[in-house]
N, C-alpha and C positions, 0 to 999 in steps of 0.2 A: 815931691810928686804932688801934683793936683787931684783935690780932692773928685769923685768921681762925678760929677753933676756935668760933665758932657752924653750929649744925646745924637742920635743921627734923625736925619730929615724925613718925618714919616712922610712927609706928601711930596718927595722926592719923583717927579712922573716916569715912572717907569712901571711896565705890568710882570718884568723880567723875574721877578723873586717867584711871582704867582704864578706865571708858565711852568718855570723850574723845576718848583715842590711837586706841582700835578705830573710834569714828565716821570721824575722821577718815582714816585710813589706808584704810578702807571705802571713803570719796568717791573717793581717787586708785586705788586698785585695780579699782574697777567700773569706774569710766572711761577707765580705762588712760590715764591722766595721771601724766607724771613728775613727780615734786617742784621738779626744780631748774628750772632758765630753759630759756627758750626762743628761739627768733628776736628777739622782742621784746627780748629782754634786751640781747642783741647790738647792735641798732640803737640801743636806749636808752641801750647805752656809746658808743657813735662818736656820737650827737648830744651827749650830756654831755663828752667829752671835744673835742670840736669847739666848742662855746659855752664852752670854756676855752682851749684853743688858737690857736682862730682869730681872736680877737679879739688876739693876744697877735701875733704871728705878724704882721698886718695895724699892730699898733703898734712892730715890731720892723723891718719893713722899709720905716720911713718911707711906708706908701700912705696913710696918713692923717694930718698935720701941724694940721690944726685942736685947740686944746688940749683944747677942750670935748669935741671928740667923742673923743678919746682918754682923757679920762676916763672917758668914756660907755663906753667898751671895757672897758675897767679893771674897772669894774661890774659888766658882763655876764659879765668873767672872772669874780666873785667869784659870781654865778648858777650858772655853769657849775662853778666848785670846789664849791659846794655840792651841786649834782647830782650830782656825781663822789662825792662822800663817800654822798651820802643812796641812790644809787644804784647805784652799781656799787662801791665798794673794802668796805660795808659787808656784803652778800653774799658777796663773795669773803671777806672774814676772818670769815665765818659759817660757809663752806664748802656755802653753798648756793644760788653763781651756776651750778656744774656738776657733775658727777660726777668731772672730770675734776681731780684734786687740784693739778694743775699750772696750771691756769685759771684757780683759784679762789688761787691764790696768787698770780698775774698781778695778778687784780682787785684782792686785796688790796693791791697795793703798787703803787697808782694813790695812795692816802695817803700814803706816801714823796715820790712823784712834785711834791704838792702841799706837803710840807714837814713831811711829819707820820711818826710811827710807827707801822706795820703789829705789828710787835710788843708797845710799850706797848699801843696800842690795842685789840687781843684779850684783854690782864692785866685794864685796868681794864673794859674793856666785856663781853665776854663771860666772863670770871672772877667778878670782882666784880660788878660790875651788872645784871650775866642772875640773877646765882645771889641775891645778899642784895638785892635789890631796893627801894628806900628805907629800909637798915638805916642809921640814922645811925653813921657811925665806920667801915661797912663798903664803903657803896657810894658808889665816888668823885666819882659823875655829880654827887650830891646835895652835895656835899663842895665848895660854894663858895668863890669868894675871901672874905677877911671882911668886907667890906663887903655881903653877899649873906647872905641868911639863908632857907634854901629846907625846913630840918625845923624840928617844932617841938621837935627835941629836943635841936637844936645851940646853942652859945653865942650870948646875946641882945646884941648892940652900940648903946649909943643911934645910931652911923649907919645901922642897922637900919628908924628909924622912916621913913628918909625911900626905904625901896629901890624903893616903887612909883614913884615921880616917877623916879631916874636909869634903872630897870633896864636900859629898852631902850637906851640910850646904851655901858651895861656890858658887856651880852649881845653889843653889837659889837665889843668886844676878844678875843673867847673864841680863835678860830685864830691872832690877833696874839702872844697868849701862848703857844701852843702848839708855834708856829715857833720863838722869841728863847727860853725858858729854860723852859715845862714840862717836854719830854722828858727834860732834862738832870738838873733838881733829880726827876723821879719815876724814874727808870731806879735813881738811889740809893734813895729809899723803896722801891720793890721789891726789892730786896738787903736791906734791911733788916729785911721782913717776910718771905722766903722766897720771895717771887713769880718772882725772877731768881736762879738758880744762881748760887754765887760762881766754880763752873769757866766758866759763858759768859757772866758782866759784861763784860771785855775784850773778850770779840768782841763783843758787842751796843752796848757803848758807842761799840766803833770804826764798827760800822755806822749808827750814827744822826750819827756825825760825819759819813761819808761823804757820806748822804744830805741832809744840811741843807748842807753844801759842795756837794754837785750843783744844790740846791733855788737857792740865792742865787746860784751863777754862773749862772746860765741866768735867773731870774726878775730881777736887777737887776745884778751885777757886769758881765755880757757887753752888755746895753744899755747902760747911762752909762758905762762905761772902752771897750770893742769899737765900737758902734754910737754913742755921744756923741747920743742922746737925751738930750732936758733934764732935767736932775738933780731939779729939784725938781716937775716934771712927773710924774715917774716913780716917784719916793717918795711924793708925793700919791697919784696910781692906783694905786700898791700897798698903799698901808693902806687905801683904798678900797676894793680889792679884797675884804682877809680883811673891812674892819668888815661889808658887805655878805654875805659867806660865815657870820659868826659872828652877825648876828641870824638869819639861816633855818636854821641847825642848831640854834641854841640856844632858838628857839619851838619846833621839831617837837619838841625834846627835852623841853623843858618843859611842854609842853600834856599830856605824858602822865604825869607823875609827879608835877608840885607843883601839884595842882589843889586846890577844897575839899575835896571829898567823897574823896580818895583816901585811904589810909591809911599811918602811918611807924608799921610794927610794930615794937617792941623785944624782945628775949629775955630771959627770965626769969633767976631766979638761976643757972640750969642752963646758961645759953648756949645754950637752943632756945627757938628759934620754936615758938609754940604751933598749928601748919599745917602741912597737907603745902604742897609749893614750888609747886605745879598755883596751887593755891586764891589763894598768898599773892600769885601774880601778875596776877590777876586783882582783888583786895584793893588792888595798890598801883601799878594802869595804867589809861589811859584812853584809851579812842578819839577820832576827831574830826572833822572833817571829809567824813564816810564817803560822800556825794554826788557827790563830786566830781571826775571821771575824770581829766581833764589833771591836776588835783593830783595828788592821788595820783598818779598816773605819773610826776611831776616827782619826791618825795617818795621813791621808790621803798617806796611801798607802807606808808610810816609813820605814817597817819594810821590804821593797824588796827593798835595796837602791842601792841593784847592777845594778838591771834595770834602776831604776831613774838616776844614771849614767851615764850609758849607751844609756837610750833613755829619755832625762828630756824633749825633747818636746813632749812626750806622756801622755797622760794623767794619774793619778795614778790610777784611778779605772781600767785599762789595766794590771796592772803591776802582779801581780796572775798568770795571762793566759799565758803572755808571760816569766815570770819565767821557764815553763817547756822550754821554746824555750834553752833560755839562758844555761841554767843548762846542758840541755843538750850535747848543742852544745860545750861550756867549757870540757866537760868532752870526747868528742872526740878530740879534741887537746890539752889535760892535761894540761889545764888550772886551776887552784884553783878555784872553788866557795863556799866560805865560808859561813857557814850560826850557828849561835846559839841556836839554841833552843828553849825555852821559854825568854822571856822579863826576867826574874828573876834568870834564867841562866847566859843568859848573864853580867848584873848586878854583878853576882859574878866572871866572868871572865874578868870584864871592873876593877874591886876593885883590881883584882891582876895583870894587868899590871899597874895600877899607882901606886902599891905597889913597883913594880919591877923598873920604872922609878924613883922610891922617891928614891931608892939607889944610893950612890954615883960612879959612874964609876971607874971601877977598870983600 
């Protein structure tokens, strides 16, 4: 991956970013509406973290012995991990579940909780990936395993041709690897490219030991060694779990960035982007599902990821209202605002640009 030293085009002529931030700030000051959450948000954590808990909790104290339905739990856990990420630890490491910076760092390290890093997670996601937004080499969302070819600017593999057919199979490993050896092999790539201070590697390293030690004695070591639930019971419903967890983060994610019509800018010899960052991310995100209120609520608000973009310290239950700002506003300086349609729409327009990238470049 290239190191970061691309930049976008501050004197890119456009006054679009500056109209934008006033409309929208506009909306929340007339109405004297806070940005960050609200009660909703609150409830929205205790049912998302209850549809992961309590099913877990219920297969921990032997109240349910049938194997079937404790796989059925397992399941619902991997519903509710996703919740938990799409919802609540993704606002908190936005810093815009509350005002309250101690909250929002609570929330954030609900991701620990479920086995993950609060701190990678802010490097790659809101460093890299808020900022170079489908930049191949920069932004690591896009930054597949190799057998997944999601730019068309990345290396072409003939197992490429076939990625429409397995994806959804692969897209259910994503948390599986995140838990067992992502954090580990990228905490080093970040030391390497400057992301991680060489004075706080040791601490951060020993924090993510800690944390994945917390994660596996409490989610399988304290069951099968403590509690002598069935062993292979309980390793079935736990990959169950993440494959379940990692196809519904890894559509929401993708329905917004590897679609057809979206764009993978590259920078020129100069290492800029030829855009200011407003524009570019409207250029290379997509909307989807925008109908749909229980979704979205589940989703925490990601099926508007133009907005979240564009304004990720707001809180997501905002993102609806200030959609019409956006949309609108885009559409006076003809701007693109993309958006899909149904969740399963999309879906089949997400199947045919990886079809189209499985092909080998002519």
């Amino acid at each position: 991956m290239r190191q970061t030293t691309v930049k976008f085009d501050k004197n890119f002529p456009s006054d679009f970013s500056k109209v934008l931030k006033k409309r929208v700030n506009d909306y929340f000051n007339k109405n004297n509406i806070d940005r960050f959450g609200n009660f909703n948000m609150f409830f929205k954590s205790f049912v998302m973290l209850s549809m992961f808990f309590g099913p877990f909790y219920l297969i921990a104290s032997s109240m349910v012995l049938n194997t079937w339905f404790v796989i059925g739990l397992w399941c619902l856990m991997g519903v509710g991990m996703a919740g938990i990420g799409l919802s609540i630890m993704h606002d908190g490491n936005h810093g815009a579940f509350s005002r309250n910076k101690i909250v929002n760092r609570a929330m954030g390290l609900t991701l620990n909780l479920v086995g993950g890093s609060a701190k990678l997670w802010k490097l790659q996601h809101n460093v890299l990936h808020h900022t170079f937004t489908n930049v191949e080499g920069l932004d690591e969302d896009i930054d597949g395993p190799g057998f997944l070819r999601f730019s068309p600017h990345s290396e072409h593999k003939p197992i490429h041709k076939y990625q429409h057919v397995f994806f959804i199979f692969a897209y259910g490993l994503m948390t599986f690897g995140w838990v067992m050896w992502k954090d580990y092999l990228q905490i080093f790539r970040f030391r390497k490219k400057g992301l991680v201070k060489e004075r706080e590697f040791k601490k951060e390293l020993l924090i993510i030991i800690f944390w994945k030690l917390f994660y596996f004695s409490y989610i399988l070591v304290v069951p099968i060694f403590i509690l002598k639930l069935p062993v292979l019971t309980t390793l079935i419903g736990w990959f169950l779990m993440h494959y379940v967890c990692s196809i519904i983060l890894s559509l929401i994610f993708q329905l917004a960035h590897v679609m057809p019509e979206i764009d993978f800018p590259e920078p020129n010899e100069n290492e800029i982007i030829e855009n200011n960052w407003e524009i570019h991310q409207l250029q290379t995100t997509a909307n989807f599902s925008q109908k749909s209120r229980l979704f979205s609520w589940y989703i925490g608000g990601l099926n508007y990821q133009i907005e979240h973009h564009l304004f990720s310290g707001i809180c997501h239950v905002h993102y609806r209202k200030i959609s019409k700002i956006v949309k609108e506003t885009a559409k006076e300086y003809n701007i693109p605002y993309y958006t899909n349609g149904s969740f399963f729409k999309a879906i089949g327009m997400h199947y045919r640009i990886l079809k189209k990238f499985g092909q080998a470049p002519v």
